[in-house]
C-alpha positions in Angstrom: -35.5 -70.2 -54.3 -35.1 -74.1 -54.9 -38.9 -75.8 -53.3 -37.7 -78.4 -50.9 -37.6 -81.8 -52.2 -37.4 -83.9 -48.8 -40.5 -82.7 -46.7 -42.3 -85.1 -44.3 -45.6 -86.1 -46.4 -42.8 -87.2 -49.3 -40.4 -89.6 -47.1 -44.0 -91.1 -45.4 -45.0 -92.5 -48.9 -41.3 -93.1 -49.6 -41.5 -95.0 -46.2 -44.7 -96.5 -46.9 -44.0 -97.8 -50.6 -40.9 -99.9 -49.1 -43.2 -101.4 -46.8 -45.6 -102.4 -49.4 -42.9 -104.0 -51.6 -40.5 -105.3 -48.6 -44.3 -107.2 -47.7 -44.6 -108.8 -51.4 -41.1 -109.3 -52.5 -40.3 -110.8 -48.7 -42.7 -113.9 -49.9 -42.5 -113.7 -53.8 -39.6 -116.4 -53.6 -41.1 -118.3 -51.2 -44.6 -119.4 -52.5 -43.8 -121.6 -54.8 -42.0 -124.1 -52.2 -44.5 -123.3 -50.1 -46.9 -125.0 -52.3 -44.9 -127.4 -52.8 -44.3 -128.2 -49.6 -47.6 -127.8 -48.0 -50.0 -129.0 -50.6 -47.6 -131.4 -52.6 -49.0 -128.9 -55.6 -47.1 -129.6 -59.1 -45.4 -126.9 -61.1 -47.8 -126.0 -63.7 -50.7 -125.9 -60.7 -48.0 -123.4 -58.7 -47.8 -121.6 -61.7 -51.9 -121.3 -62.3 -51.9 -120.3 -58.6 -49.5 -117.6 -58.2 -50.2 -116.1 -62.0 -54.0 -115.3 -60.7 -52.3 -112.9 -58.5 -50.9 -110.9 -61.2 -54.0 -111.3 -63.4 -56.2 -109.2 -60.8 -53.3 -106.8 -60.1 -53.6 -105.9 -64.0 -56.9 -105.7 -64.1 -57.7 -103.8 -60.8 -54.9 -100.7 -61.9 -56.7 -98.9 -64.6 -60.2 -98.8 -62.1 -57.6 -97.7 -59.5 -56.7 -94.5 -61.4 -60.1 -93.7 -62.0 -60.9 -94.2 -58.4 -58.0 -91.9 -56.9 -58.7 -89.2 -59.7 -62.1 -89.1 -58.8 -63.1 -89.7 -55.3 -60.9 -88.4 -52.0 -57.3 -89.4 -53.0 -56.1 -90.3 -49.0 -59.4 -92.3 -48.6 -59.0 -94.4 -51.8 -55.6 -95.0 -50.6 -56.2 -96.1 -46.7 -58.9 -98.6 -48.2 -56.6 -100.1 -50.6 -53.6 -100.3 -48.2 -55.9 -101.5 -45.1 -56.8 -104.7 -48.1 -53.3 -105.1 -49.1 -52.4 -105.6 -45.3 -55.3 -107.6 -44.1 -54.5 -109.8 -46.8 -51.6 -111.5 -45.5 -53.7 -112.6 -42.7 -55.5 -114.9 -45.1 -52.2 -117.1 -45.8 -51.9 -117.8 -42.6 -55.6 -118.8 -42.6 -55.7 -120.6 -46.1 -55.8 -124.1 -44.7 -56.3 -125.7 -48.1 -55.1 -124.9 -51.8 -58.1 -123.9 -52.9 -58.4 -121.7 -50.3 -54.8 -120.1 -50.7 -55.2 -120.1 -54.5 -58.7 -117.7 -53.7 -56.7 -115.3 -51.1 -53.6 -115.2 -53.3 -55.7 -114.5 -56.4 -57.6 -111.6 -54.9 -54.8 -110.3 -52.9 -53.9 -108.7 -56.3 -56.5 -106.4 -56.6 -55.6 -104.2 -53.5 -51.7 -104.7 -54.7 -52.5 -103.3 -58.3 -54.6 -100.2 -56.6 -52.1 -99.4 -53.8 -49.1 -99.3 -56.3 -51.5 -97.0 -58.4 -52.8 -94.8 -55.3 -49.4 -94.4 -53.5 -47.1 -93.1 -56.3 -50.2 -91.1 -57.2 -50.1 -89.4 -53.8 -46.2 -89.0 -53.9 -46.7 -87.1 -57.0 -49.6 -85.2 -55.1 -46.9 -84.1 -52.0 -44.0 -83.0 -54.3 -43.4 -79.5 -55.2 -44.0 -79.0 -58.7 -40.6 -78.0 -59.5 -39.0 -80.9 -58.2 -41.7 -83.6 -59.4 -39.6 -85.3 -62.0 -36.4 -85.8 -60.1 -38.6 -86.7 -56.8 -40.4 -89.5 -59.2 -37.5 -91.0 -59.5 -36.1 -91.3 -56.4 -39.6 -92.6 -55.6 -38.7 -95.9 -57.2 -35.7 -96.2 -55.2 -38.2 -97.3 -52.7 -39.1 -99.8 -54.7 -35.6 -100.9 -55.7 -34.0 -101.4 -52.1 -36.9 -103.4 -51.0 -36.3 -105.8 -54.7 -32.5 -105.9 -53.6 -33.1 -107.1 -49.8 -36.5 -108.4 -48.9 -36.0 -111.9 -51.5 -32.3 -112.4 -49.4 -34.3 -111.6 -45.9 -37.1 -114.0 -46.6 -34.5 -117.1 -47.5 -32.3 -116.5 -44.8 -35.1 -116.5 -42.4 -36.4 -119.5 -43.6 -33.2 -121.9 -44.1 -32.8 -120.7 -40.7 -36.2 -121.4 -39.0 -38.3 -123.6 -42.1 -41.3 -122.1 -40.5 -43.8 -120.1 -43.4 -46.1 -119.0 -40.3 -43.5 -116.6 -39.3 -43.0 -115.3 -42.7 -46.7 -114.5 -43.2 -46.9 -112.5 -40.1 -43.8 -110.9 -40.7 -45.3 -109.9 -44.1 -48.3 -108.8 -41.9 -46.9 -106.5 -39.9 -44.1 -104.9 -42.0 -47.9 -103.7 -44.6 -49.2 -103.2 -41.3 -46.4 -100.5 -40.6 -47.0 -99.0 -43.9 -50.7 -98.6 -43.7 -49.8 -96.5 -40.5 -47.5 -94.0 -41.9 -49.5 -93.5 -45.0 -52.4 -92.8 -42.6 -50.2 -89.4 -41.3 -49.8 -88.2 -45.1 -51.7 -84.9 -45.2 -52.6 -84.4 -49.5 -52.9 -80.7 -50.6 -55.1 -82.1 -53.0 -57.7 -83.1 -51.1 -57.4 -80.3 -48.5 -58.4 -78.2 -52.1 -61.3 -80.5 -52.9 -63.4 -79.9 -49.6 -62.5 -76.0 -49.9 -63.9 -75.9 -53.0 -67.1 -78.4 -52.6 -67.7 -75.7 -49.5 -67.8 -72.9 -52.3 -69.7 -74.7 -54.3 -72.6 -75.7 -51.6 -72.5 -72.3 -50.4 -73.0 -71.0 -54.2 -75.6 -73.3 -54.2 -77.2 -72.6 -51.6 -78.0 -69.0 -52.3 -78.7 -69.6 -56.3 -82.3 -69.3 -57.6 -81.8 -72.4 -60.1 -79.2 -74.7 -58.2 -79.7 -77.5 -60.3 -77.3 -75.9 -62.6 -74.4 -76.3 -60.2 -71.7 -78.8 -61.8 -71.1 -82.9 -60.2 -68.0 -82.7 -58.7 -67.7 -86.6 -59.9 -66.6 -86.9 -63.6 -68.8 -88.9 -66.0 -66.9 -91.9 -66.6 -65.5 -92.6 -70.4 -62.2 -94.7 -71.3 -60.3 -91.6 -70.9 -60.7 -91.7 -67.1 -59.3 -94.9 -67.1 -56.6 -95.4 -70.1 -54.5 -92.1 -70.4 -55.6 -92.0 -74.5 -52.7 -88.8 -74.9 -50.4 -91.8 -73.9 -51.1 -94.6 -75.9 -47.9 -94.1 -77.6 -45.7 -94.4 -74.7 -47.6 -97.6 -73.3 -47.1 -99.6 -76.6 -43.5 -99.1 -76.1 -43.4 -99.6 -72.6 -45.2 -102.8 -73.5 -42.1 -104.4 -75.2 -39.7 -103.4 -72.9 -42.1 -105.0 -69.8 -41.9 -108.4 -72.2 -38.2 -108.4 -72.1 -38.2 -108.3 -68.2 -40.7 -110.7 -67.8 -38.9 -113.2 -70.1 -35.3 -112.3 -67.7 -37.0 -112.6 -64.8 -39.0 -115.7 -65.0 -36.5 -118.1 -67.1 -32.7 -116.5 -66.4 -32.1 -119.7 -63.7 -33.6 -122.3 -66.3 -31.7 -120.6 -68.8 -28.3 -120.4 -66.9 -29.1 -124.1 -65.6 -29.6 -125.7 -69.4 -27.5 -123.5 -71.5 -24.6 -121.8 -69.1 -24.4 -125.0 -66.8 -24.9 -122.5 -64.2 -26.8 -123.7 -60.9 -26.1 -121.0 -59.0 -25.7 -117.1 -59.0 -29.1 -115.9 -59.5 -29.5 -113.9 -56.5 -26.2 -112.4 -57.2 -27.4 -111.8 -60.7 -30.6 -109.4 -59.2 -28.3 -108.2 -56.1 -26.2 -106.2 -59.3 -29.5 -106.1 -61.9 -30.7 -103.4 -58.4 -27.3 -101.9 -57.6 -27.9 -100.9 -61.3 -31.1 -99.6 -60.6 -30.4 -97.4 -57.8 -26.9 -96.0 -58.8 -29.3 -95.0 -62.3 -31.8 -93.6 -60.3 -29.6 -91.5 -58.1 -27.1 -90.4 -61.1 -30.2 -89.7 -63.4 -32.1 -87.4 -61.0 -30.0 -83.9 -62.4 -31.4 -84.7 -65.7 -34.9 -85.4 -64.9 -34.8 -82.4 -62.5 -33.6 -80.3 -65.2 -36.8 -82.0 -67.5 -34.6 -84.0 -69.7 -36.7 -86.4 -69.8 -36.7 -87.7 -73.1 -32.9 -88.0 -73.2 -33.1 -89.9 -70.0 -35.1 -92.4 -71.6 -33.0 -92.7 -74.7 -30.0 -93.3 -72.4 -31.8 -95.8 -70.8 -33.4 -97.9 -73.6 -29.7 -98.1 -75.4 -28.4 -99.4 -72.1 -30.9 -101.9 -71.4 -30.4 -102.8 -75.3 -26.6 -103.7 -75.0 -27.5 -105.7 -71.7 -30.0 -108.1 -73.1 -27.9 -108.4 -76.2 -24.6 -109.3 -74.3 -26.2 -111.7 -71.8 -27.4 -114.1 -75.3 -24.3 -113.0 -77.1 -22.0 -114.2 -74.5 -22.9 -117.1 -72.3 -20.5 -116.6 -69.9 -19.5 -115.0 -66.6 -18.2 -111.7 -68.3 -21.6 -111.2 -70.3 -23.4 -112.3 -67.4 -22.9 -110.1 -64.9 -22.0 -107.5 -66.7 -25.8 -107.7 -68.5 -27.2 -107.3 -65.0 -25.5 -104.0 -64.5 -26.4 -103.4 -67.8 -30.0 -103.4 -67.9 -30.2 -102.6 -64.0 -29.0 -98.9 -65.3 -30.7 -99.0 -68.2 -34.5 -99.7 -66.5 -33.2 -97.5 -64.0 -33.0 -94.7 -66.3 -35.9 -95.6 -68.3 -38.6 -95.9 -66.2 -39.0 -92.7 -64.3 -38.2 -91.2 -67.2 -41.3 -92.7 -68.9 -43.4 -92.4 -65.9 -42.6 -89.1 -66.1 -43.2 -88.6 -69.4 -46.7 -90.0 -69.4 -47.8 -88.0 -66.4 -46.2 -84.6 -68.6 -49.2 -85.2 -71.1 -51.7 -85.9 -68.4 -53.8 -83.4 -67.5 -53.9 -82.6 -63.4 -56.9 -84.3 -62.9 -55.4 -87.5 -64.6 -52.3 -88.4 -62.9 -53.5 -91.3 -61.1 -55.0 -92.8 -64.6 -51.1 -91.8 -66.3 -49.9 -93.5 -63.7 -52.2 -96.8 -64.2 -51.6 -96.7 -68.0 -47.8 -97.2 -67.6 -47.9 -100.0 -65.4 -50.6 -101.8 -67.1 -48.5 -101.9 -70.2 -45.8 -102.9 -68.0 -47.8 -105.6 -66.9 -49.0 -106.4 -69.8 -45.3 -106.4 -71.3 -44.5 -108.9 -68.4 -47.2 -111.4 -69.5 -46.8 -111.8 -72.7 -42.5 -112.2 -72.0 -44.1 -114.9 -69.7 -46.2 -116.2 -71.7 -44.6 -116.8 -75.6 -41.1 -116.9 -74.0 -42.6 -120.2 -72.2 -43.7 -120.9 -75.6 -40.5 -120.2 -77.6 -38.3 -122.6 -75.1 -40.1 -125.2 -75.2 -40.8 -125.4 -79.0 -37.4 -123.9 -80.1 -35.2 -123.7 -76.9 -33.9 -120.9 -74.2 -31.2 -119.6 -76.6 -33.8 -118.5 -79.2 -36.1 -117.4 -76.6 -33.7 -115.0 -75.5 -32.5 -114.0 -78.7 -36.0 -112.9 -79.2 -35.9 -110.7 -76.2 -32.8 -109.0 -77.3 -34.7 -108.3 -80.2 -38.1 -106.9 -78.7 -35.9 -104.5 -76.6 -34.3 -103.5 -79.6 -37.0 -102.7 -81.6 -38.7 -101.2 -78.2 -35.7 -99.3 -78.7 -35.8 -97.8 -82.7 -39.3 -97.3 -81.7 -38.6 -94.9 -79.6 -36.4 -93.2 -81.1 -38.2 -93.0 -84.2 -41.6 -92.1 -82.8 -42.3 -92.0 -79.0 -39.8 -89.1 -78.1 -41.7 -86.9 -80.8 -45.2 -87.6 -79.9 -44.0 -86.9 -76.5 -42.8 -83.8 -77.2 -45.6 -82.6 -79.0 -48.1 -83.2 -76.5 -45.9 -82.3 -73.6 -48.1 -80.0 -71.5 -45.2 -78.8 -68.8 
């Protein structure tokens, strides 16, 4: 008989992971007219600002694994969510840019660890047989608050010009997550106190307890870089780089080279639809524990969109790219998260999880950082040519090597 897929522990982090990225994306478009505004800040100090947020986010996720593998999974979790949240209450504080270039830098520590601890715990709630395909409807979460929270957060302020309101809007929409994440029950942690009661009772009645085992691992780079996985994350880094490069420099790009001053927000609007309709029509093969071929499907996709958007500079080639590599990431990254928690052992997950998305992040910074470069030395056009060609070669890599290295260390 087919486990149940839907129970209540799996909508509440479902629930709880579109608050936490309804919260961040609601503001994301926002900040840097903010600082503009408020401060009279100039764009490469916006840029230093908002990039120390990212920074810390990297940095935090691999301790963050470590953390929720180790210690009590729904503690680990409240802590980081209750920062996350409080958080926002420090923009509407931050009376001065250094102040709100200190609270928006360390924001990024709690976002990093939630992001790690939550999809850790929805793994932690699913019924084994249905972890793959509920992984990725897990992102959908994510998705649908990408596709609606940017729109919500502009409408609200052309409509009012009024940042205070945004902030505690952001406030309490985290603030609503934190409270349904707080009613998530975790198996996992229920099984940890049973057996620390067997093992203090064990102890208690043996002649030489100091035998008895540390329930706390020793710490070692294992516990916080999924080493079985290297393999995946070096290719998940070049495919992170050619999103970073899209995201950040697609309206410059569309502005110099297309004559385009408009249509970005459309562009994304179709860059999600992709992502969800991938998601929802990639589930069957991911529940089936194709996952290998789901991720081939999706790095091919994602290679044709980034191709055709430099290829053809036009309306055709650029909406059609959005749909493009919107099913393509959409196929490709549960599929790889999935992948990379397959080689993990139990006790690992939340450092599998950690290991992907710091070589997504780490993807993302270096698109940021040498496609920055590459425009201003060479020009947009090249720049993006360049990205077409790291997702390709993202692409043969995988193909080549990855999907067998997978497979041989596969453990389920």
């Amino acid at each position: 008989m087919k486990e149940k897929l839907w129970n209540g522990n799996y909508w509440k982090v479902m629930i709880a992971n579109f608050t936490l990225f309804f919260a961040f994306y609601l503001l994301t478009p926002l900040l840097p007219l903010y600082l503009s505004e408020q401060f009279h800040a100039t764009k490469d100090v916006i840029g230093i600002v908002l990039s120390g947020y990212t920074v810390m986010a990297l940095l935090s996720r691999p301790f963050s694994g470590y953390l929720v593998d180790t210690f009590n999974r729904k503690r680990v979790l409240m802590w980081c969510f209750f920062l996350f949240f409080i958080f926002f209450a420090g923009y509407l504080a931050a009376s001065t840019l250094l102040l709100f270039t200190i609270v928006r830098t360390l924001h990024g520590i709690p976002f990093g660890s939630v992001t790690v601890a939550n999809s850790t715990m929805a793994i932690d709630v699913l019924p084994s047989s249905r972890r793959n395909e509920g992984i990725g409807y897990y992102g959908l979460s994510n998705n649908l608050a990408m596709a609606i929270a940017p729109s919500i957060g502009l409408i609200l302020y052309h409509e009012t010009h009024n940042f205070q309101l945004l902030f505690w809007l952001a406030l309490i929409i985290a603030g609503l997550g934190l409270c349904v994440d707080a009613t998530v029950k975790d198996r996992r942690d229920e099984g940890m106190r049973e057996r620390r009661n067997e093992n203090s009772s064990t102890a208690k009645g043996n002649l030489a307890p100091s035998s008895s085992r540390s329930l706390v691992p020793t710490p070692s780079l294992d516990r916080f870089f999924l080493l079985k996985g290297w393999m995946l994350a070096v290719n998940m880094i070049f495919f992170g780089f050619c999103f970073g490069v899209l995201s950040n420099y697609l309206a410059i790009f569309c502005k110099e080279v297309m004559g385009r001053t408009g249509g970005t927000g459309i562009y994304f609007a179709l860059l999600s639809v992709g992502l969800i309709a991938s998601r929802l029509q990639g589930s069957k093969g991911l529940r089936e524990g194709k996952l290998a071929r789901n991720a081939a499907e999706g790095v091919v996709l994602s290679s044709l969109g980034y191709t055709l958007f430099v290829a053809m500079p036009n309306d055709f080639g650029y909406y059609v790219s959005a749909l493009l590599i919107g099913l393509g990431n959409g196929h490709m990254w549960p599929a790889f998260q999935n992948m990379i928690i397959n080689v993990a052992e139990h006790s690992q997950r939340g450092t599998a999880n950690s290991t992907i998305l710091v070589s997504w992040d780490v993807g993302m910074g270096l698109g940021v950082l040498l496609g920055g470069v590459v425009a201003e030395n060479v020009g947009y056009t090249a720049a993006f040519w360049m990205t077409a060609a790291a997702q390709v070669t993202g692409a043969i890599l995988f193909y080549a090597k990855t999907r067998y290295d997978f497979e041989k260390k596969r453990l389920r």
